[in-house]
C-alpha positions as CSV (number, residue, x, y, z in Angstrom):
1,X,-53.0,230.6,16.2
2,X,-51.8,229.9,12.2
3,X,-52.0,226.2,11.4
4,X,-50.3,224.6,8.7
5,X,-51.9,222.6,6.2
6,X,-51.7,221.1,2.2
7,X,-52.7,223.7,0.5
8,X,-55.6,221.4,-1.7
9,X,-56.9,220.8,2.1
10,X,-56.6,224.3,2.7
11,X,-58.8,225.4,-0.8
12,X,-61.0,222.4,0.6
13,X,-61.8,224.0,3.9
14,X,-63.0,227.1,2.7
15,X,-65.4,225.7,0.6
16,X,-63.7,226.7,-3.0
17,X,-63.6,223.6,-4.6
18,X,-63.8,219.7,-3.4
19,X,-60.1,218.4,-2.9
20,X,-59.9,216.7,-5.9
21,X,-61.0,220.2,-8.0
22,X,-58.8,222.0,-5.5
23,X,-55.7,219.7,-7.1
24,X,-57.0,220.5,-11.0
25,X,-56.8,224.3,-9.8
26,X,-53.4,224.4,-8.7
27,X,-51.6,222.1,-11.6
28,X,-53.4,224.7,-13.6
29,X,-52.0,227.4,-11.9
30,X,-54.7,228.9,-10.9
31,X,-53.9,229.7,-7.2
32,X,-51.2,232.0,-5.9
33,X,-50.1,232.0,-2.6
34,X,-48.3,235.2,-1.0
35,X,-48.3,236.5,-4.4
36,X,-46.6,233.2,-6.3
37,X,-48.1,230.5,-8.1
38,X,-48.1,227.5,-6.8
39,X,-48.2,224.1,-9.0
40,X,-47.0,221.5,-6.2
41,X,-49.3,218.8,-4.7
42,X,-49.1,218.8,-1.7
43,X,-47.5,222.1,-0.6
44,X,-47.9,222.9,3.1
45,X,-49.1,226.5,3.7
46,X,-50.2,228.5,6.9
47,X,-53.6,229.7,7.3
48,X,-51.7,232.9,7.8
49,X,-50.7,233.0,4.5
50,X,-52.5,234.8,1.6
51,X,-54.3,233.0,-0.8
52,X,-56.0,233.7,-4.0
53,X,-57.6,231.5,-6.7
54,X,-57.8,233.2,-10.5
55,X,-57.4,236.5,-8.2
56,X,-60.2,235.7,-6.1
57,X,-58.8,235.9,-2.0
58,X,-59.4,232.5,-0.6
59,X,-61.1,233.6,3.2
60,X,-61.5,230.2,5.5
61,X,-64.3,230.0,7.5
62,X,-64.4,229.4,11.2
63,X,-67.5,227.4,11.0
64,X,-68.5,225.6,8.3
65,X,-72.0,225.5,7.3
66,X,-74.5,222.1,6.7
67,X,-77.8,222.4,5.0
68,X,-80.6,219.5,4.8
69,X,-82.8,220.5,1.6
70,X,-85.5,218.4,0.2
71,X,-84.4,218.8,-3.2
72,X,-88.0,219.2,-5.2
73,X,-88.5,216.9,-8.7
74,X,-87.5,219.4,-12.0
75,X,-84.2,220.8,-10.2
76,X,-80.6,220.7,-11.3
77,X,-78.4,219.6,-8.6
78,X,-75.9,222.1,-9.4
79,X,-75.0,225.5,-8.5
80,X,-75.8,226.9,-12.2
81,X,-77.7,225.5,-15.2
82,X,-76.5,226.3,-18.8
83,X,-80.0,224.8,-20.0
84,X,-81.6,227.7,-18.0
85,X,-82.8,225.2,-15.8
86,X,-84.4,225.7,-12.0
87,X,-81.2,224.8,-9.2
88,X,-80.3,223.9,-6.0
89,X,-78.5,227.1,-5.9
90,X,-81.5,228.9,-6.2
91,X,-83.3,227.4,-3.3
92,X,-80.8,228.3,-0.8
93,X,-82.1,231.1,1.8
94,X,-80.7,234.5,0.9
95,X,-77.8,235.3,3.5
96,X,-76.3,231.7,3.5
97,X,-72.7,231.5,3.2
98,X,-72.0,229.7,-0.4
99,X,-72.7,226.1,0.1
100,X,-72.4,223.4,-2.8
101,X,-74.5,219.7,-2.9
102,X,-73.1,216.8,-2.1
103,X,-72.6,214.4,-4.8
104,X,-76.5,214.8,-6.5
105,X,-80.1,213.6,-7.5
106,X,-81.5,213.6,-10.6
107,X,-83.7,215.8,-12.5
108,X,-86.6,213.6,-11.8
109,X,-85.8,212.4,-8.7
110,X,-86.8,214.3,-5.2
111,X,-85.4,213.5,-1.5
112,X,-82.8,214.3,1.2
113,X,-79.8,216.5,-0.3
114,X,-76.8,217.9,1.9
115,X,-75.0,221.3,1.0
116,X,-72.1,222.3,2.5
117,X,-68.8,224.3,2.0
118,X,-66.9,221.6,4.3
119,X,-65.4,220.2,0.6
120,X,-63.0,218.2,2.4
121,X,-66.1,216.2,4.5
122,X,-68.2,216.5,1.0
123,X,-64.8,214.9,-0.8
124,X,-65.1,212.1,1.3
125,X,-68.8,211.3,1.7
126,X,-68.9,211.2,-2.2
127,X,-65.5,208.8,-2.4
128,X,-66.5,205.4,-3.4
129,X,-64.3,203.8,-0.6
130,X,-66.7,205.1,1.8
131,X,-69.7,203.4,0.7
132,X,-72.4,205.9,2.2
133,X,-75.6,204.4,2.6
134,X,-78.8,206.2,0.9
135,X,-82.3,204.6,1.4
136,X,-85.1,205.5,-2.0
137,X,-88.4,205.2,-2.1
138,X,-89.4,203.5,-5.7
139,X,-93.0,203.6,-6.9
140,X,-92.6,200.7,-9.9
141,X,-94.9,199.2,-12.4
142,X,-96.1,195.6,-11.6
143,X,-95.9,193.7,-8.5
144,X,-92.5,192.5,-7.8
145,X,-91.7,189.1,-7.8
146,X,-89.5,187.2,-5.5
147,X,-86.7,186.2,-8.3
148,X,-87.2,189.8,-9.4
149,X,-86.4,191.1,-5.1
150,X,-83.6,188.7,-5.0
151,X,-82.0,189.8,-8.4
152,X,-81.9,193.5,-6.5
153,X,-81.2,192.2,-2.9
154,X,-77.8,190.1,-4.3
155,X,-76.5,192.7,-6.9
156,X,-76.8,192.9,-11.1
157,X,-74.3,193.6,-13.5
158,X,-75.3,197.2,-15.3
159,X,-73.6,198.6,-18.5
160,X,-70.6,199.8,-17.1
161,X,-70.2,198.1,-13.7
162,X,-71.7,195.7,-11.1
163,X,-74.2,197.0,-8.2
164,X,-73.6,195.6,-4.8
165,X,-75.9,194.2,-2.6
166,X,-78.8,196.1,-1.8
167,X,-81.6,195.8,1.0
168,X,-85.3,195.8,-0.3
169,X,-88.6,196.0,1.3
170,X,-92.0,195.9,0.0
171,X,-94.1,198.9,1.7
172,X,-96.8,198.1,-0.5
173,X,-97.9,196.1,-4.0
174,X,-100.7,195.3,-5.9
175,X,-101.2,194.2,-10.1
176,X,-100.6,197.6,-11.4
177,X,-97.6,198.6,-8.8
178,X,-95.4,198.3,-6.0
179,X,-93.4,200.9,-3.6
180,X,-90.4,199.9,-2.4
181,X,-87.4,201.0,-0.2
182,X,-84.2,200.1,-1.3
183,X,-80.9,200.8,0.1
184,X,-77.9,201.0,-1.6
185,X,-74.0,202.2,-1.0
186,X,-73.0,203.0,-4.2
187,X,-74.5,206.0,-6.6
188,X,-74.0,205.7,-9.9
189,X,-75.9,208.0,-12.4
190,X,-79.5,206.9,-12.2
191,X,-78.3,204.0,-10.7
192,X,-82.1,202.6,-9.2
193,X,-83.5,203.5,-11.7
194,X,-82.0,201.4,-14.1
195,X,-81.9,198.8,-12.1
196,X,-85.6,198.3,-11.6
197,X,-85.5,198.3,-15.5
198,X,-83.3,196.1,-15.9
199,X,-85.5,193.5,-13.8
200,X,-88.9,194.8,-16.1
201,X,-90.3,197.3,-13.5
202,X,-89.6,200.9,-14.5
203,X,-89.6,203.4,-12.0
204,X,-92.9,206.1,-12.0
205,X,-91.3,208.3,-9.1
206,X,-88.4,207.7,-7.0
207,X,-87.5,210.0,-3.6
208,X,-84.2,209.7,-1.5
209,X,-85.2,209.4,2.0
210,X,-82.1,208.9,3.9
211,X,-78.3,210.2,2.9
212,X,-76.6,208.4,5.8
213,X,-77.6,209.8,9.2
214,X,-79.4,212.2,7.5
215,X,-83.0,211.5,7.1
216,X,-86.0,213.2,5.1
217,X,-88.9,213.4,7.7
218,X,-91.7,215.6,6.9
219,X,-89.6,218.6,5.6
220,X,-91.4,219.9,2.9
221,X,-90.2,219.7,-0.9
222,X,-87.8,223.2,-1.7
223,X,-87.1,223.6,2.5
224,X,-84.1,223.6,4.3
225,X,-82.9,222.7,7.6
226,X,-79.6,222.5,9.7
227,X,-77.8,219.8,9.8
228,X,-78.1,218.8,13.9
229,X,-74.8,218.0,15.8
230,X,-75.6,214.6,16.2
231,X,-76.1,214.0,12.4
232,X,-72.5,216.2,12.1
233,X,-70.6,214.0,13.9
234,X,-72.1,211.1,12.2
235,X,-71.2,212.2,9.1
236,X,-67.6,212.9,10.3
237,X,-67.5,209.6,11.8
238,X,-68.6,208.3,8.4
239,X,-65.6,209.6,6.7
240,X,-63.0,208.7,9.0
């Protein structure tokens, strides 16, 4: 049966573009629907209806697909690298259907990674309202200190904004280093990072074990898993 639906939730769906680059795409006038271009927000369309972006057909899916990859250190989190670089993209098992990370980790930075083409639940797990929480594992210089722990635990003020509250604890420490698990709901670019420097103990390697529900486990760097129902739901949950 056709269902009805904005047209940016629609382009969503099917895993073209988040919602947000779904609404650049059509004020561009880049999508057409039964043959005529549509610029209007919000225009409600059927999933009967035909629908192309820059000539492309726009084919929804009847079920979406969610990846777990442990995204290895010296990998793009994007789907394509103008630097030449090694990506996510290039990880993904041949015979996939196109999936796209959510939100990202940095070059240097390893850990739990979700890929989906569900852009509307990826729109909303990367939306700051949401506040998804994402545990890292720091290996820092020095042994932490407790006015350096509480500086972390009750939020600092960075260049451009102010970090919230974040949980810590001390897995290990001795004169040379500690590791540490910290928990934060925010993801600014390199945001731990920079906030160990700014309390004088740089980060050596940092790994995201836990995007939410979704935890790292033993799954090996550059492997892939499903994403289980349980997780699904709590994800869905999340962005409700």
């Amino acid at each position: 049966m056709a269902e009805r639906m904005r047209l940016q939730k629609l382009l969503a769906h099917a895993g073209v573009a988040s919602r947000r680059a779904a609404e650049d795409l059509i004020i561009r006038g880049k999508v057409r629907v039964n043959g005529k271009i549509v610029r209007q927000l919000g225009t409600s369309v059927s999933t009967d209806d035909r629908v192309d972006v820059s000539g492309a057909p726009v084919i929804l899916k009847s079920e979406p697909t969610y990846i777990v990859m442990h995204k290895p250190v010296n990998v793009v989190t994007t789907m394509r690298d103008p630097q030449g670089r090694r990506t996510v993209a290039q990880l993904v098992p041949k015979g996939l259907p196109r999936v796209v990370p959510v939100g990202r980790l940095d070059y240097d930075t390893s850990g739990v990674l979700l890929l989906t083409n569900d852009g509307e639940l990826a729109h909303t797990l990367t939306h700051p309202r949401f506040g998804v929480e994402k545990t890292y594992r720091a290996i820092v210089r020095g042994r932490l200190d407790p006015v350096a722990v509480r500086q972390l635990q009750n939020g600092m003020r960075l260049e451009e904004f102010r970090t919230g509250s974040a949980r810590l604890r001390i897995v290990a420490t001795n004169r040379d280093a500690s590791v540490v698990d910290i928990t934060i709901h925010e993801g600014k670019n390199r945001q731990v990072r920079r906030m160990f420097e700014a309390v004088g103990h740089p980060v050596v390697q940092l790994s995201r074990l836990r995007f939410g529900p979704l935890k790292l486990g033993d799954l090996p760097p550059g492997h892939f898993r499903e994403v289980t129902a349980r997780e699904l739901a709590q994800l869905q949950k999340l962005s409700q």
